[in-house]
C-alpha positions in Angstrom: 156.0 103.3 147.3 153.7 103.9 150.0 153.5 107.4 151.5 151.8 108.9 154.5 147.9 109.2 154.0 147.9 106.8 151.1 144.4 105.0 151.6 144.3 101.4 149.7 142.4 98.0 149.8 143.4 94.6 150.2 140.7 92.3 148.9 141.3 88.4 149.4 139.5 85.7 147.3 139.7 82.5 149.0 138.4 79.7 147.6 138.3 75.6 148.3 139.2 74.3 144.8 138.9 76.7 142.2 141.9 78.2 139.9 140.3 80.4 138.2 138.0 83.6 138.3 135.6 85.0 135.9 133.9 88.0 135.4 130.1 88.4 135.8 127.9 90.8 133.6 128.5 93.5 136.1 131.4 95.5 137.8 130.9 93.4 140.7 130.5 89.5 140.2 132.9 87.4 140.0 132.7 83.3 139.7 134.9 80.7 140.5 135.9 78.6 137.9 136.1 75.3 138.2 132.7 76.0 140.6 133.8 75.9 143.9 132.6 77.5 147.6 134.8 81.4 147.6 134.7 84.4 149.6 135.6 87.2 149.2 136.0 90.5 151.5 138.2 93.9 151.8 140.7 95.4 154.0 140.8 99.1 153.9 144.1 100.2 154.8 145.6 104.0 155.6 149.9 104.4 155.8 150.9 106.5 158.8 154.4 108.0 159.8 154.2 105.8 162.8 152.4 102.7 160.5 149.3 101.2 159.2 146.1 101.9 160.4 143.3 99.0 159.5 139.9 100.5 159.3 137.9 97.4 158.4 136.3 96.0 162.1 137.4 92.2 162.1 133.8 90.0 162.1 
């Protein structure tokens, strides 16, 4: 359930032909699997009485 000031991410992997995802030797890597061009990127995201506020800028 999502209540007022709950601050959350939504964060997207897109990728043209993989199916898979695997862990790098960091926190941070991740590679696709079969090898295939993927982005990733993050929507920050804060629940308001009167609804969502988006605070990641669009590029």
């Amino acid at each position: 359930m999502m209540t007022e000031g709950l601050v959350f991410t939504v964060e997207p992997f897109l990728s043209l032909g993989a199916t898979w995802a695997e862990g790098g030797d960091d926190a941070w890597t991740l590679y696709a699997d079969p090898k295939a061009p993927t982005v990733q990127y993050e929507h920050t995201v804060v629940a308001t009485r009167n609804g969502p506020i988006i605070l990641t800028l669009a590029a």
